[in-house]
N, C-alpha and C positions, 0 to 999 in steps of 0.2 A: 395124472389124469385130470386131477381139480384145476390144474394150471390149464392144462389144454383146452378145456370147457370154457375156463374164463376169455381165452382172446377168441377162440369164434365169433363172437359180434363183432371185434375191432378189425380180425380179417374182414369180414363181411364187408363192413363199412369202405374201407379201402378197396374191396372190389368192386362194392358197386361205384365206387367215385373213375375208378379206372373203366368201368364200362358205359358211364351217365358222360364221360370226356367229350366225345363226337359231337353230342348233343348240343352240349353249351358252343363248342365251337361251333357248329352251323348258325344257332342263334346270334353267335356276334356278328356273323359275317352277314348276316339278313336286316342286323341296325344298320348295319356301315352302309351296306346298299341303302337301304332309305334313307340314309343324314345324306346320302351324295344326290339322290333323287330331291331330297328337299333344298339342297346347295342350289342346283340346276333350274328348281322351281322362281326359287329366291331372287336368282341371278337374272331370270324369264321377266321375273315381275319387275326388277327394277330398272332395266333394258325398256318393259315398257309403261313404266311411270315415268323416266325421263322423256321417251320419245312423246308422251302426253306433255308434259311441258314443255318440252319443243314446239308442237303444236298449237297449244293454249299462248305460248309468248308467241307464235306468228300471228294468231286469229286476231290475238291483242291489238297487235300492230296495225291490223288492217279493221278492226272493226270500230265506228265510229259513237265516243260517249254525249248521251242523253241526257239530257236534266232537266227539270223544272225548279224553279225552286224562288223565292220572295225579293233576291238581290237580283240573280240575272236573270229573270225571266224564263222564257225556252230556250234551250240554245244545244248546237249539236257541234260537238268539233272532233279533229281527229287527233287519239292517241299521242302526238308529239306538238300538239297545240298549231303545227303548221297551217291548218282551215279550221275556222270558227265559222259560226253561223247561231246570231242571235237576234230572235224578235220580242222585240217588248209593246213600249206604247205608255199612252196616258190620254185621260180624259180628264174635260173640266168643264162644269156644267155651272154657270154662275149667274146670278140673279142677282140686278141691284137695281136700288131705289131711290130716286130723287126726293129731295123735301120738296114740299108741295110748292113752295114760290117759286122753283127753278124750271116747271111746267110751262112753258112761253117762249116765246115768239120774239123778235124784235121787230116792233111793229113799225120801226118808223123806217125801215126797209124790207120789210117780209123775209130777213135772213132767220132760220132756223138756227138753236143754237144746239137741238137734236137732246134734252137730257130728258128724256124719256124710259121712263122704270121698265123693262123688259127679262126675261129669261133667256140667257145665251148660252150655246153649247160652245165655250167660250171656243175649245181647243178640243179635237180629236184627231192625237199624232201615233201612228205605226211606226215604229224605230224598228230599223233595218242594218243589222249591221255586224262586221265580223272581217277575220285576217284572211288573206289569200297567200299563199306560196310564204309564208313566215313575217317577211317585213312590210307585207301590204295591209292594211288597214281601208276599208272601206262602212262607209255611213249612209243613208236613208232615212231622211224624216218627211214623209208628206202630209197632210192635213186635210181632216175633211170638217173642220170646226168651221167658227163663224172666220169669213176672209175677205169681207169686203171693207172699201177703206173704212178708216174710223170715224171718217165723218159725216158717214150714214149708219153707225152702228148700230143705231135702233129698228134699222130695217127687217123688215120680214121675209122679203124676197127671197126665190130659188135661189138666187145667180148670189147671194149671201153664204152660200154653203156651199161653193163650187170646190171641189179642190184644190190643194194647191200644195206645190214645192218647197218645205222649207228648208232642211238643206241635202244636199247631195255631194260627198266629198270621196278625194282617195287621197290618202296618207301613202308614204314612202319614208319607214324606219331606217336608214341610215344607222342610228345608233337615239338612247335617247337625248342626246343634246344636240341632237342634227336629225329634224322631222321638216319633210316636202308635204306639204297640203294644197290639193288644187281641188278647186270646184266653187261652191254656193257654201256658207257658212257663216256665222257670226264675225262682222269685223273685228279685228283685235285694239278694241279702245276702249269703250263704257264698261267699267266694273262689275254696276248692277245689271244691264245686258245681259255681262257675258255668265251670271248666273243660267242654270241651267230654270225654265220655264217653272217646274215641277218643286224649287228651292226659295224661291225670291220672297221675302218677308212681307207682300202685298202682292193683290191679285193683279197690283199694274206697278207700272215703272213710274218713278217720280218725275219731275218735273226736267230731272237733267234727260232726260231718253228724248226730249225732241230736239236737243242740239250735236246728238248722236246718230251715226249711221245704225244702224239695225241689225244688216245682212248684205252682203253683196257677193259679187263673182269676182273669182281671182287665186292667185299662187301666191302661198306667203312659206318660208323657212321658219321655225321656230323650234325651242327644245327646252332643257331644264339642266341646269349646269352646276356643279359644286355641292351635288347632294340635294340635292333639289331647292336647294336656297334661291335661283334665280331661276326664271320663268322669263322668257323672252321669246317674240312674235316681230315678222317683219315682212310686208308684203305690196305687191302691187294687183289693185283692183279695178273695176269698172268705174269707181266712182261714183256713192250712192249718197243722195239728196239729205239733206238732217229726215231724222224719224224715217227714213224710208227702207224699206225691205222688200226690194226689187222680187218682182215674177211672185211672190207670194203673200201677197198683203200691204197695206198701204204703198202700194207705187202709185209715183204721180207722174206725169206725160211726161215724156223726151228723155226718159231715161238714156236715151240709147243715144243720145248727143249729146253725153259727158265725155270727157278723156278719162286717161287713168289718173286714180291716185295711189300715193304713195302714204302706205300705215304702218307705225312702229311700235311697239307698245314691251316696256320694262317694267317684271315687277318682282319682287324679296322680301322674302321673312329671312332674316339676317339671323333671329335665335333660335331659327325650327330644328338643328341639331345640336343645343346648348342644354345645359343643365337648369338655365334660367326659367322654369317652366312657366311664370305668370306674363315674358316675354316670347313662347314658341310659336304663337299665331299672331303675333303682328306682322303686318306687311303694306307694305305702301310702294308707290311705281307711279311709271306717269305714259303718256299715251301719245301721240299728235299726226296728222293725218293732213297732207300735203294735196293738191291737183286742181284743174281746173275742170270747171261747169258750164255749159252753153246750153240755151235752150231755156224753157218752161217747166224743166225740171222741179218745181220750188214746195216745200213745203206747206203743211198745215201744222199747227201746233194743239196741242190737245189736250185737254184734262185728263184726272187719273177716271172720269169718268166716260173716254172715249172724246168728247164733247168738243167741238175744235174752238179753239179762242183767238187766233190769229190768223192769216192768210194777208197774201201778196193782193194786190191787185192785176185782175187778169180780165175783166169783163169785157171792158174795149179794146181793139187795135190799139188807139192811138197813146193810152194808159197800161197796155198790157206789160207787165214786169220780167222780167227773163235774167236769168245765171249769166253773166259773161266775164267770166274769168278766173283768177285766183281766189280758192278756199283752203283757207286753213283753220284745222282745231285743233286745239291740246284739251289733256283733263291731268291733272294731279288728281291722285288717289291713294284709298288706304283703308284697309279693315284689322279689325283686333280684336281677336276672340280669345276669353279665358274662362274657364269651366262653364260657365249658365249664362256669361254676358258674352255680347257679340254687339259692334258697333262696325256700321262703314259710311264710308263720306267720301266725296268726290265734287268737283267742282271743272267745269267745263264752259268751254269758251269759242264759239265759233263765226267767222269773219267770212265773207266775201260779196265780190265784185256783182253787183249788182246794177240795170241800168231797164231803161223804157225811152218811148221817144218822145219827144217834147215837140217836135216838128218832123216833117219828111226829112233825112237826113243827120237830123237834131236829134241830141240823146243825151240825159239824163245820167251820169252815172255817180254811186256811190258802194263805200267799203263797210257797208255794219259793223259792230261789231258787238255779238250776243252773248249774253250770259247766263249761268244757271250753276246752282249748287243744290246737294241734296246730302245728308246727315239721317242715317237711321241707325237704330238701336233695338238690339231683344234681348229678353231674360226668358231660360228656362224653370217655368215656376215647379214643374217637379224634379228638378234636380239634374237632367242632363246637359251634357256638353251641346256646347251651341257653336256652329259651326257654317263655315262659307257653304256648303253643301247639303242644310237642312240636320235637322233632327232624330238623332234613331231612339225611339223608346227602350226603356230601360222594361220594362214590359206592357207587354200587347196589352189593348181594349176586351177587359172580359169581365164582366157584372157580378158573373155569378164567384170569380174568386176576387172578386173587390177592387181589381185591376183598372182605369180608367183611360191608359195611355200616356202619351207628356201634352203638358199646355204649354205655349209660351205665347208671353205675352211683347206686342212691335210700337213703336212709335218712330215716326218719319216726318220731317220737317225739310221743303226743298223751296225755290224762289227763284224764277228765268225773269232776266230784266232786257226788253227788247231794246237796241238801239234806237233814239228818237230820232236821227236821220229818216231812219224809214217813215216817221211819221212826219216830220217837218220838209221831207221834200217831196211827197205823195206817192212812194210807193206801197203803201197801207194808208186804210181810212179809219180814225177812231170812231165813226160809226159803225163799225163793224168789228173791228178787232181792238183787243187790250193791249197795251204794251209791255203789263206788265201781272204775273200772278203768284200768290205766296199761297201755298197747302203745307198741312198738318194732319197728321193721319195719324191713326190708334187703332188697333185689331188684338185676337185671340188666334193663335193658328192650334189645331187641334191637331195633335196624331195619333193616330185611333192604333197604329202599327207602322212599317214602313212602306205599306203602300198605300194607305188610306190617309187625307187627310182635309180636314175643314176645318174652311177660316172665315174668321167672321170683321169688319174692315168699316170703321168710319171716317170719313175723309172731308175734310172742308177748306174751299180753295174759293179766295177772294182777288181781285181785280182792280188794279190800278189805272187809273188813265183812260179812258175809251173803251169802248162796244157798250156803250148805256143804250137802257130801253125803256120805252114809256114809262112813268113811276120804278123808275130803278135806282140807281144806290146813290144820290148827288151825281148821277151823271156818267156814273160807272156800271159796269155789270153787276148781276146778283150776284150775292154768294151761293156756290154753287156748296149744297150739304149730300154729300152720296152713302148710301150705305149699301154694302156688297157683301154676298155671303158664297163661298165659292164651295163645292164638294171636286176632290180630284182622289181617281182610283188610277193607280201607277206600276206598272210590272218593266 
């Protein structure tokens, strides 16, 4: 009986486990249902997170990216870079001051020599520009800065601020060692030119820019070959006067009765992909620019302070000077930049056929032949790389964390020596024009950031030979002493 008493509980146990059985099994089968409901859910949801990124990569594709930012300006392009679309710009607002003796007149024929201290909104340019359909490139630069020739620069006049076209181009990418450019743009010859406006180590061109074309119209091939070791340009243009930059500043009369010339210009940094690092920015190339000129075409020549120092004679009929026939220039060139120094130098040389009439019928003609060289140099004094393209601060302009920007400091040394033919058989008169002038120049260029920057430029350029004026130098011009301080803000 004590035995039977004892397993009572462990029956029990075992019965209720046999009668609690049903239970658990319904309970499993009501997980399994919900693990298969959350399988399904699972399944739902990732079905539609992909179709969401299906979505998000087409929107991708078609919606087009926005930016602002301190390198490219504004610019909006689409998704696989095929259209760009970016405006930028620059201003420059520059003030400069003659020494007080350069104040005058040339009295012994009332010619102006214009060096008058003034404030000029030197340059205000909108850059326009961006790809179409992937291999098209297209440019815009117009100007509403000062555009009237230089040898009224001191002028105050509306018709000083007119707008104007400086270039307008379209590119066709080929590949990049095979680029089609047609339109308005800087000819491919003068080194310091072909710097971009917003980069140039002085607020003007030295003395080689007036035996250089400027800008003209035309188709040129060019492209970059070998790893970009070589840079080459090759085109035929309108044929534009020395110092001249047709439709948009300094144009001189009959442009439009030149022929074409023909411009070709080679230039190499041989060590840019070498281990040699103190040789990866040298480079040197040479230029030369072939065609003929007819017409009244003819240049002025001009100081770095605008100020013109030469001219043709053009006053009378029977003395008037005119382009008729072949012009040819060359320039050897070459810059060299390694960590903080940066030197370039160039020398250039330009020839042609010149004539006027000496009788009805009777004509005058001769071959110039002109010259000019220019050698400048910068150091960056706080420590940045110095470079064809200007200066990027190692850090921005800010006071309060002690920051100041980069300084560097320029010196330039150039000398155009006019052929004495011109003077010896009276197509110029040395009462009016020099035939000859050497400048020296020294500035600060300050960069406050990369798009802020001010420079400050003193420049003294003296005159050999002719354009004397009452009490003036033994018979020569004054020295002309300029001082210029430029502010340019750039996106």
């Amino acid at each position: 009986m004590k035995r039977i008493l004892m397993a009572l509980p462990i029956i029990a146990i075992l019965a209720s486990g046999f009668v609690a059985r049903p239970v658990w099994a319904d309970d499993t089968a009501g997980i399994e249902q919900r693990l298969n409901d959350l399988e399904q859910q699972i399944a739902i949801l990732k079905r539609q997170l992909e179709n969401n990124k299906e979505d998000s990569s087409a929107k991708a594709k078609e919606t087009p990216v926005i930016s602002a930012n301190s390198k490219d300006g504004f610019s909006i392009k689409s998704p696989d870079n095929n259209f760009t679309l970016r405006i930028g710009g620059y201003t420059q607002l520059e003030a400069r001051e003659f020494g007080s003796g350069n104040k005058n007149d040339n009295t012994s024929t009332g010619t102006s020599y214009n060096e008058d201290s003034a404030i000029l909104l030197r340059r205000a340019r909108l850059i326009i520009q961006g790809t179409v359909a992937g291999n098209f490139d297209y440019y815009l630069q117009p100007d509403f800065g000062y555009n009237d020739n230089f040898s009224t620069i001191s002028s105050t006049s509306t018709s000083a601020y007119s707008p104007s076209l400086q270039d307008a181009w379209i590119d066709y990418k080929y590949s990049p060692d095979f680029v089609i450019k047609a339109g308005k743009f800087k000819t491919p010859f003068d080194l310091e030119n072909l710097q971009d406006s917003r980069y140039t180590d002085f607020t003007e061109l030295g003395l080689t820019g007036n035996l250089s074309p400027q800008r003209d119209l035309g188709v040129q091939v060019g492209g970059n070959l070998y790893l970009d070791e070589i840079t080459y340009a090759a085109g035929v243009f309108n044929g534009a006067a020395d110092h001249e930059n047709p439709y948009g500043g300094t144009s001189t009369p009959g442009y439009e009765a030149n022929n074409l010339s023909g411009t070709g210009r080679i230039f190499t940094t041989p060590f840019k992909n070498t281990t040699l690092g103190p040789l990866q920015k040298l480079g040197f190339g040479f230029a030369a620019e072939f065609g003929r000129e007819k017409g009244a075409d003819l240049p002025s020549y001009v100081t770095a302070g605008q100020a013109p120092f030469f001219s043709y004679n053009t006053t009378t009929a029977a003395t008037a000077v005119s382009a008729a026939g072949p012009q040819f220039r060359a320039e050897p060139q070459a810059y060299y930049y390694y960590k903080s120094l940066g030197v370039l130098a160039e020398a250039v040389e330009s020839k042609e056929e010149l004539q006027y009439a000496s009788s009805p019928g009777h004509y005058v003609r001769i071959s110039p032949l002109n010259k000019a060289y220019n050698i400048s140099s910068t150091y960056v004094l706080t420590g940045e790389d110095a470079s064809y393209n200007g200066v990027t601060p190692r850090h921005d302009f800010n006071p309060a964390a002690g920051s100041w920007g980069a300084f560097e400091l320029a010196g330039r040394y150039s000398e155009i020596k006019l052929d004495h033919s011109i003077f010896d058989d009276g197509f110029a008169s040395l009462n009016t024009s020099a035939s000859k002038a050497t400048a020296w120049a020294t500035g600060i260029n300050w960069y406050l950031n990369k798009n802020v920057k001010v420079v400050f430029d003193f420049e003294q350029t003296k005159f050999g030979r002719g354009s004397s004026i009452a009490g003036g130098n033994n018979g020569n011009r004054k020295t002309e002493n300029l001082f210029t301080t430029l502010l340019q803000l750039s996106i």
